[in-house]
VMD Tcl script that builds the backbone (N, CA, C; Angstrom):
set m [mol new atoms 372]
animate dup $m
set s [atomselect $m all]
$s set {name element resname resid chain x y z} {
  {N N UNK 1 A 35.903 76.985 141.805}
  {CA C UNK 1 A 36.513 77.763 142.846}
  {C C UNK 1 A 35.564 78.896 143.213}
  {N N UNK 2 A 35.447 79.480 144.535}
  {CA C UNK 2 A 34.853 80.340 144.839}
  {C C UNK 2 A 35.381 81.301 145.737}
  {N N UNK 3 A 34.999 82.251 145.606}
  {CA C UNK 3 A 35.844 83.763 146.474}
  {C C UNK 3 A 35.048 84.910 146.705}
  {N N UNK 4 A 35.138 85.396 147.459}
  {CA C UNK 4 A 34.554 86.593 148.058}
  {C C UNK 4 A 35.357 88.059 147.762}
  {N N UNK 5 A 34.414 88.558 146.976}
  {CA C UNK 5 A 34.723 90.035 146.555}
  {C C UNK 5 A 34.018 91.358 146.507}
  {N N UNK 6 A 33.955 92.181 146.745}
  {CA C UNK 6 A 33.610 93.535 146.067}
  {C C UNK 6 A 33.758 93.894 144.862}
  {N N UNK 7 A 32.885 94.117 144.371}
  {CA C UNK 7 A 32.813 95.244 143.047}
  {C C UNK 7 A 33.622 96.383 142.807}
  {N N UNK 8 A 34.485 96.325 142.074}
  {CA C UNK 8 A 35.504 97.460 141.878}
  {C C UNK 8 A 34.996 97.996 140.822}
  {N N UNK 9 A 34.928 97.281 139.642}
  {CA C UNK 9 A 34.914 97.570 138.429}
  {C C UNK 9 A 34.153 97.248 137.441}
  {N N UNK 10 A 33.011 97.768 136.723}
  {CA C UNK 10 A 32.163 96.727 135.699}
  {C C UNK 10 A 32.942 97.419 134.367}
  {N N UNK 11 A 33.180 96.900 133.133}
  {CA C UNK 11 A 33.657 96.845 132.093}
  {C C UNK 11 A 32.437 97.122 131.521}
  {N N UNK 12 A 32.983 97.727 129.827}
  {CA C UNK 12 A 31.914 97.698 128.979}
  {C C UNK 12 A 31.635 96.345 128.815}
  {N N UNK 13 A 30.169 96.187 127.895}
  {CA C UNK 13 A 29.869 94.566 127.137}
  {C C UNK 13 A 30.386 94.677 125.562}
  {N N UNK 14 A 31.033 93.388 125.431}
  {CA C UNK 14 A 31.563 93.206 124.339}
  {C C UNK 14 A 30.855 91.840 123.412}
  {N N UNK 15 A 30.137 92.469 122.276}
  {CA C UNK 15 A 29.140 91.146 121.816}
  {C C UNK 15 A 29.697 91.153 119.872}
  {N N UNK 16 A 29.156 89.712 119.546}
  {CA C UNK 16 A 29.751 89.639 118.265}
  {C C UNK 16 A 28.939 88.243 118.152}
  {N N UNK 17 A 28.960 87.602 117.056}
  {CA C UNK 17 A 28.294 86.665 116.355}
  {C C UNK 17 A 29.566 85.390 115.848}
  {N N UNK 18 A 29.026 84.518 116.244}
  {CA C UNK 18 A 30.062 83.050 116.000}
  {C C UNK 18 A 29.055 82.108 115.315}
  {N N UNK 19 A 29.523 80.925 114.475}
  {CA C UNK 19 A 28.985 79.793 114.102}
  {C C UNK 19 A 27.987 79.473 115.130}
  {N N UNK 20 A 28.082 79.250 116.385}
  {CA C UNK 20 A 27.254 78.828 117.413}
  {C C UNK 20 A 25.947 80.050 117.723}
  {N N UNK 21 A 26.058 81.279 117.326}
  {CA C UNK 21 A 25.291 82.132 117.069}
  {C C UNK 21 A 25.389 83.960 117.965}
  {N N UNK 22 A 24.665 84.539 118.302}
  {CA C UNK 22 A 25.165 85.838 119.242}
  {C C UNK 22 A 25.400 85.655 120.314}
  {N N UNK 23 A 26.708 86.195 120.830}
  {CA C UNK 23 A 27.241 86.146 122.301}
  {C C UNK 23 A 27.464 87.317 122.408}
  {N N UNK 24 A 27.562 87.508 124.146}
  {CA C UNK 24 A 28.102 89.101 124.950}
  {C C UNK 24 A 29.176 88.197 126.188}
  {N N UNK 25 A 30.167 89.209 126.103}
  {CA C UNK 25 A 30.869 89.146 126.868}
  {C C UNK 25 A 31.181 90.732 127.870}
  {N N UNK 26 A 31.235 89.958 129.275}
  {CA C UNK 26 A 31.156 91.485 130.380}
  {C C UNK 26 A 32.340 91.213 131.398}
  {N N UNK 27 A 33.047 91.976 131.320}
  {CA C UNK 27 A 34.385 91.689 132.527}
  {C C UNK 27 A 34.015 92.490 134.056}
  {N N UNK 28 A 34.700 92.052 134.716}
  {CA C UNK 28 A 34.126 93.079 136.171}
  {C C UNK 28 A 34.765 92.528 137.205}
  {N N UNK 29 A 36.243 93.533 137.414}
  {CA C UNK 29 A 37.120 93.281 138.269}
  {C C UNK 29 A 36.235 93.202 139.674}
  {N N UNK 30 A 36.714 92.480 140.114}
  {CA C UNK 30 A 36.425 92.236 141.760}
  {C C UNK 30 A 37.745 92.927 142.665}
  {N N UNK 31 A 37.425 93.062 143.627}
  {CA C UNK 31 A 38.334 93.212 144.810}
  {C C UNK 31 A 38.745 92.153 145.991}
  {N N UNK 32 A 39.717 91.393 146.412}
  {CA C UNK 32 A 39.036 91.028 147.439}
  {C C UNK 32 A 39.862 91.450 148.941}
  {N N UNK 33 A 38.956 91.487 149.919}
  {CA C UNK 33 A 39.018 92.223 150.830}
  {C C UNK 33 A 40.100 91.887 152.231}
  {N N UNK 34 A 41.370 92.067 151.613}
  {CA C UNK 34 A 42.567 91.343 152.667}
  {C C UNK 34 A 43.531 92.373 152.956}
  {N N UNK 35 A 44.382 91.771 153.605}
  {CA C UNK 35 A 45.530 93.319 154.317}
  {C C UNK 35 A 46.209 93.695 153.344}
  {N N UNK 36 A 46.533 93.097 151.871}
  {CA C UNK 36 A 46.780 93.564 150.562}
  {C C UNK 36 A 45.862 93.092 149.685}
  {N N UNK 37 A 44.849 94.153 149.310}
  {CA C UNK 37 A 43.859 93.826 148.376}
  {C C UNK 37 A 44.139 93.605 147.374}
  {N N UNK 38 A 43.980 92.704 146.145}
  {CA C UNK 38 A 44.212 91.931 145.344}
  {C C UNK 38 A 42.833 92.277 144.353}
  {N N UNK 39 A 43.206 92.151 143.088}
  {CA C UNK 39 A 41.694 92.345 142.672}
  {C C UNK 39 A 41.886 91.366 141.435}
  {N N UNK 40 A 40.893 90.684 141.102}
  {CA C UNK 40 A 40.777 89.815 139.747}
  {C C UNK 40 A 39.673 89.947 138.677}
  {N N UNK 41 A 39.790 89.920 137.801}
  {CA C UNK 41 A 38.911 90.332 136.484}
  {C C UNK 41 A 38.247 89.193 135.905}
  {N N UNK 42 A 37.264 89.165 136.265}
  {CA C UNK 42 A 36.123 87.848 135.769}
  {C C UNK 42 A 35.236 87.978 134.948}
  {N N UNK 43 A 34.989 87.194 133.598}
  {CA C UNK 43 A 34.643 86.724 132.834}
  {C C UNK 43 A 32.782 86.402 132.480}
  {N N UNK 44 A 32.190 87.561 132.258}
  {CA C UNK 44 A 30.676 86.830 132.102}
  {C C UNK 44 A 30.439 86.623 131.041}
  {N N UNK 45 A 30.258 85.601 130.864}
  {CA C UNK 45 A 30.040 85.103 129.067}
  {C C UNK 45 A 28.608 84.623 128.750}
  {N N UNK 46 A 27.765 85.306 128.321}
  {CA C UNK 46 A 26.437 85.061 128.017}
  {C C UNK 46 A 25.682 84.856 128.911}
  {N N UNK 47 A 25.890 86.464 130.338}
  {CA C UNK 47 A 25.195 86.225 131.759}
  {C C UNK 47 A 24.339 87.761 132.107}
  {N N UNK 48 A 23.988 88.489 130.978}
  {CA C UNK 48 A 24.197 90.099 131.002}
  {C C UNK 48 A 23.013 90.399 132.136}
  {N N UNK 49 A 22.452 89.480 132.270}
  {CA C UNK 49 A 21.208 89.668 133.255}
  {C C UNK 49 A 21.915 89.433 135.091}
  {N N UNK 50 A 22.772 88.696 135.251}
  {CA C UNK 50 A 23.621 88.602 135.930}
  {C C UNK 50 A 24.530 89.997 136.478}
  {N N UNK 51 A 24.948 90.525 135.457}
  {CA C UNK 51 A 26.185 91.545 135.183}
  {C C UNK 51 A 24.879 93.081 135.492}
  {N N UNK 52 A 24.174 92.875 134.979}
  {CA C UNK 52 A 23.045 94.112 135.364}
  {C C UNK 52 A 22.263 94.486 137.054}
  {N N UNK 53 A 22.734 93.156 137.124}
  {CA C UNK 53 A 22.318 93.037 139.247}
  {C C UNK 53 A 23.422 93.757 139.763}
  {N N UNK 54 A 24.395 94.134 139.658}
  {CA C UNK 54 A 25.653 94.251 140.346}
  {C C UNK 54 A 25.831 95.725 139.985}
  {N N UNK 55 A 26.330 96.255 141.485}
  {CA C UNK 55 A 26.945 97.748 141.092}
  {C C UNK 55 A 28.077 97.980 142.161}
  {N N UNK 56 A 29.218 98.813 141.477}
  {CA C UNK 56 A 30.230 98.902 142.274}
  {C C UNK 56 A 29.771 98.954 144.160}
  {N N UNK 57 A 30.510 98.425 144.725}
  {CA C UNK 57 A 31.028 98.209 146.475}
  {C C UNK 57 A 30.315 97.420 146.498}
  {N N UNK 58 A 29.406 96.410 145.634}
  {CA C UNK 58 A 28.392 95.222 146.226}
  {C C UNK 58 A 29.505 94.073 146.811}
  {N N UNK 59 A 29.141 93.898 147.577}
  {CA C UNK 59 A 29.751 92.229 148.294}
  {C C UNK 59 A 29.612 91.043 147.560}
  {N N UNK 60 A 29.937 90.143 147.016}
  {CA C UNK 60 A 29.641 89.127 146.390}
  {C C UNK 60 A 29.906 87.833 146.782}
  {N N UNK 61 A 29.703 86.913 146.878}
  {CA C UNK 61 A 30.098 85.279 146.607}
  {C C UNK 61 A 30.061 84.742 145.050}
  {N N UNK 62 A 31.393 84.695 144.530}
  {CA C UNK 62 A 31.717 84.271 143.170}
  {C C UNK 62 A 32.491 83.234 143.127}
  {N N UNK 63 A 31.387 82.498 141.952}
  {CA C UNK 63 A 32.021 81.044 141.858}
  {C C UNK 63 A 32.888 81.100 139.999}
  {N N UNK 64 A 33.521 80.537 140.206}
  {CA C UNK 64 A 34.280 80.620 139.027}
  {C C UNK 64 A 35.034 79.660 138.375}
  {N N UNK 65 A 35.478 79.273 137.277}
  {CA C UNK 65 A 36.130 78.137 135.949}
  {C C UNK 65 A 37.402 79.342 136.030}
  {N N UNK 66 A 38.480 78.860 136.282}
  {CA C UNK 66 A 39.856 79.035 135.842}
  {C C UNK 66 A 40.097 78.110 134.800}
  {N N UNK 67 A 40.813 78.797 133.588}
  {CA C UNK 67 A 41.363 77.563 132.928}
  {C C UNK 67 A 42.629 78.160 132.015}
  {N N UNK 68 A 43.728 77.911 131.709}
  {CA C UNK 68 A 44.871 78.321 130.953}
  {C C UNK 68 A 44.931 77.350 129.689}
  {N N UNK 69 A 45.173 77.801 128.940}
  {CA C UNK 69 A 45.244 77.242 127.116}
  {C C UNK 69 A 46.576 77.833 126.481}
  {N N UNK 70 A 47.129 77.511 125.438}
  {CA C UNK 70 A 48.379 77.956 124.831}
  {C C UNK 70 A 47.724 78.242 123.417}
  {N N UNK 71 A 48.782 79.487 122.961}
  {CA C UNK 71 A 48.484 79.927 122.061}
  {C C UNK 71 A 50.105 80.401 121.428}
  {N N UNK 72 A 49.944 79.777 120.255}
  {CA C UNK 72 A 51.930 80.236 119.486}
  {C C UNK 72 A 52.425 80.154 120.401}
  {N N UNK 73 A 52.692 79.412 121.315}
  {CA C UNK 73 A 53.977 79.139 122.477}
  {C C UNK 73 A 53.646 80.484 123.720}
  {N N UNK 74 A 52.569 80.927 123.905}
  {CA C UNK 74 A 52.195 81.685 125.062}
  {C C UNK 74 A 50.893 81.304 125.604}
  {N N UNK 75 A 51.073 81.613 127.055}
  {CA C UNK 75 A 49.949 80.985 127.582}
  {C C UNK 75 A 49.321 81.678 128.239}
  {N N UNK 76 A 47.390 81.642 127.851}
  {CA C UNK 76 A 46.689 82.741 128.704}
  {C C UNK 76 A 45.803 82.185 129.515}
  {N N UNK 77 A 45.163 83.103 130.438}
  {CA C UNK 77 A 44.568 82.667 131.378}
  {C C UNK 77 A 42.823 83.303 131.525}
  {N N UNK 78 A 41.989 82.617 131.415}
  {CA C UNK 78 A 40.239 82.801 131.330}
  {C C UNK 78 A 40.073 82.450 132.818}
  {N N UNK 79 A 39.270 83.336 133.430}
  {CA C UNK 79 A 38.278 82.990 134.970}
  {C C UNK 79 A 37.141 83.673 134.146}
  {N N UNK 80 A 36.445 82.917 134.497}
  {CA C UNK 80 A 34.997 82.780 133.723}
  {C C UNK 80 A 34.265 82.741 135.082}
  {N N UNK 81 A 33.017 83.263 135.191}
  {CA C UNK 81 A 31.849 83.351 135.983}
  {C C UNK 81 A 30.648 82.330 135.894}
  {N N UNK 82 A 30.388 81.628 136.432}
  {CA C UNK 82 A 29.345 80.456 136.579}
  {C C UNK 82 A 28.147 81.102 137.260}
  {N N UNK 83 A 28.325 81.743 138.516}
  {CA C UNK 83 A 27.359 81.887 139.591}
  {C C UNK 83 A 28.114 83.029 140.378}
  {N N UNK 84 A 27.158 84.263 140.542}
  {CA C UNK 84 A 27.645 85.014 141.295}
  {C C UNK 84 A 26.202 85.439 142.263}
  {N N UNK 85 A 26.607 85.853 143.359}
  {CA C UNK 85 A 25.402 85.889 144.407}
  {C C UNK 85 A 25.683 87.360 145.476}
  {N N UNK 86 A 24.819 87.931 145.603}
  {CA C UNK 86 A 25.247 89.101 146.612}
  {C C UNK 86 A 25.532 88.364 148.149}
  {N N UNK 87 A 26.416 89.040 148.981}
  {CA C UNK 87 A 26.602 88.554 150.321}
  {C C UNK 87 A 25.515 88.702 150.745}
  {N N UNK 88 A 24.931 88.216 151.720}
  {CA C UNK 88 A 23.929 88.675 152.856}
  {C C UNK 88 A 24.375 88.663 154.071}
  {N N UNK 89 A 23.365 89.991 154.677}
  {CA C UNK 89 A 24.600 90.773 155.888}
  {C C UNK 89 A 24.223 89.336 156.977}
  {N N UNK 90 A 24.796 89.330 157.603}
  {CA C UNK 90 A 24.684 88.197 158.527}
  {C C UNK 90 A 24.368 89.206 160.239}
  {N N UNK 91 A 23.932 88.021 161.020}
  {CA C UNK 91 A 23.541 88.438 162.130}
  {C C UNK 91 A 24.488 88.255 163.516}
  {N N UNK 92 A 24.299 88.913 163.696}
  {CA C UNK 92 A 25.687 89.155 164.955}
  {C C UNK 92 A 25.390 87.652 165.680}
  {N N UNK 93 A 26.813 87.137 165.513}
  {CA C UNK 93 A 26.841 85.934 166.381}
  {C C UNK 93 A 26.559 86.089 167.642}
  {N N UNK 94 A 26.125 86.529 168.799}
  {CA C UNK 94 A 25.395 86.010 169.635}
  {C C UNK 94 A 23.960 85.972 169.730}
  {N N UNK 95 A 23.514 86.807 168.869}
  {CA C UNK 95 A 22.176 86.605 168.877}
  {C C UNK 95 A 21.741 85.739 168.102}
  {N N UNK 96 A 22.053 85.001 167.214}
  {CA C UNK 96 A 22.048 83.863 166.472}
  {C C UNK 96 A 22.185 82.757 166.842}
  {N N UNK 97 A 23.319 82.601 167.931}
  {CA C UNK 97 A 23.602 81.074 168.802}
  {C C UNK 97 A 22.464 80.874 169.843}
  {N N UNK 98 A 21.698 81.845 170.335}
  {CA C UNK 98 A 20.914 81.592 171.328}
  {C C UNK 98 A 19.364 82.246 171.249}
  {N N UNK 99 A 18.573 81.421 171.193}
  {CA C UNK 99 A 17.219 81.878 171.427}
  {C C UNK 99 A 16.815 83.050 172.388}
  {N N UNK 100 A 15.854 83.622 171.753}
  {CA C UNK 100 A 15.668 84.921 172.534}
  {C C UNK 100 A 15.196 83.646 173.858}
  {N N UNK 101 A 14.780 84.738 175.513}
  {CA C UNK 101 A 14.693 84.555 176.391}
  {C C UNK 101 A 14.834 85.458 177.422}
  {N N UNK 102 A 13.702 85.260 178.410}
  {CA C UNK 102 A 13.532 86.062 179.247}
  {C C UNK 102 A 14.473 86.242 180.332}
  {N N UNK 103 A 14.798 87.577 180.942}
  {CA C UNK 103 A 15.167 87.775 181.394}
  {C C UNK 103 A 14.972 87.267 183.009}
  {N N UNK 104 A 15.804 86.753 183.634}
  {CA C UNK 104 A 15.427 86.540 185.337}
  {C C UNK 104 A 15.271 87.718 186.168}
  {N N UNK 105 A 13.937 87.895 186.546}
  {CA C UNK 105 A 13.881 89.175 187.641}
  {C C UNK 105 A 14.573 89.149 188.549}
  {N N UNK 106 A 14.682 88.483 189.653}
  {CA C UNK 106 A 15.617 88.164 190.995}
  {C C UNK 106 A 15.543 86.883 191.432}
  {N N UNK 107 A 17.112 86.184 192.279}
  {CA C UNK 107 A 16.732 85.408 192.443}
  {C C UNK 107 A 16.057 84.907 193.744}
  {N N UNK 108 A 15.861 83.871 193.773}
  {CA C UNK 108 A 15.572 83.395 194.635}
  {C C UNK 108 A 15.952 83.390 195.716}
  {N N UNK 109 A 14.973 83.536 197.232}
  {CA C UNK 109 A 15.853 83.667 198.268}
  {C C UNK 109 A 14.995 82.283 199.059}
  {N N UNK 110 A 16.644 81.457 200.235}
  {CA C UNK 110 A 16.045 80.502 200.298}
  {C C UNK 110 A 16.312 80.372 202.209}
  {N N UNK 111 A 16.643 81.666 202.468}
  {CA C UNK 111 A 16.088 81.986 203.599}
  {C C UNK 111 A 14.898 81.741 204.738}
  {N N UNK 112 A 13.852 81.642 203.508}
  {CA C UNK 112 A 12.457 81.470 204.010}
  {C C UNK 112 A 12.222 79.834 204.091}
  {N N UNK 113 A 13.301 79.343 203.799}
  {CA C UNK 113 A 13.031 77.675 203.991}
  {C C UNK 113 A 12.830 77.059 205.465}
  {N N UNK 114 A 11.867 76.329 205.546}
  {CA C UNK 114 A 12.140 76.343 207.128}
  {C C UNK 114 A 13.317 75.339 207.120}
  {N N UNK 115 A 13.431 75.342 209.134}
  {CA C UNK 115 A 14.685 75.031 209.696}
  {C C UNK 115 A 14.407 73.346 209.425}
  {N N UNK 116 A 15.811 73.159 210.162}
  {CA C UNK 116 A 15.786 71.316 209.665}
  {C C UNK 116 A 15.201 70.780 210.664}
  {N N UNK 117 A 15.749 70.876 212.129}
  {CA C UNK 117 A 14.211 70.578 213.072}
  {C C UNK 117 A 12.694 70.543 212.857}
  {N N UNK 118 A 12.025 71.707 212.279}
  {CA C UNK 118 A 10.867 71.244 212.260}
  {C C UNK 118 A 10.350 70.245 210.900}
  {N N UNK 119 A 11.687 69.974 209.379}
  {CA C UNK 119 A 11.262 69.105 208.759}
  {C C UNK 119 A 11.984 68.067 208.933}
  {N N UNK 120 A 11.815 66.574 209.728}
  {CA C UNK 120 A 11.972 65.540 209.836}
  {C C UNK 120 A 11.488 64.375 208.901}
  {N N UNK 121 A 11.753 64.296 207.828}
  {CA C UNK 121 A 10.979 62.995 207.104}
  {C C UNK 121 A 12.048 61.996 206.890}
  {N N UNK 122 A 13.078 61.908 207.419}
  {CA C UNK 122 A 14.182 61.073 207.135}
  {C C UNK 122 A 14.497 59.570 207.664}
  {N N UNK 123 A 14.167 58.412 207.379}
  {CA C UNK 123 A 13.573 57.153 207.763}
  {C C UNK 123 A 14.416 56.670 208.730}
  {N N UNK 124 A 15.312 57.044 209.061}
  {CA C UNK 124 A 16.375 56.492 210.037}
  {C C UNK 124 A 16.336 57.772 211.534}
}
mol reanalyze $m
mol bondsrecalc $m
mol representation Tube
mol addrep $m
């Protein structure tokens, strides 16, 4: 899944040692930007180089792993971070749909055409 957010919030890093060996974990609420802003708390799990690019009001494109698991008869919920990317500002749609191009000085005047009497080339 992917969503578009702002940076609200970076969390401390939280690191510790497992059978599989040293991990860090970094949370960092997002915002996202609607007529009731909503904000969600995502998951970087062994990305700190990731989590160090980012500073609050950045724009983002975040891709993300939802997943829910049970635990003693309650159930929680992980959004985990895969890929996160800064927005890039984009370019005003009309100047984008159309190639630059010159401007027309004036137009044409067709006044100066001569009359139909003196051009006759018409086979009949």
């Amino acid at each position: 899944m992917e969503f578009e957010g702002i940076v609200y919030k970076i969390l401390p890093a939280t690191s510790g040692t497992s059978a599989r060996g040293n991990w860090t974990r970094q949370d960092v609420v997002f915002e996202l930007p609607q007529e009731f802003s909503r904000k969600i708390c995502v998951t970087f799990f062994n990305k700190a180089q990731e989590v160090a690019q980012l500073h609050e009001g950045l724009a983002c494109q975040v891709s993300v792993n939802i997943e829910s698991r049970e635990f003693n008869g309650r159930w929680y919920t992980d959004v985990r971070a895969w890929r996160v990317q800064p927005k890039v500002a984009e370019a005003p749609a009309a100047e984008s749909a159309m190639p630059s191009m010159l401007p027309i000085m004036e137009e044409p005047s067709y006044a100066a055409a001569p009359a139909m009497a003196e051009v006759d080339d018409l086979p009949f």
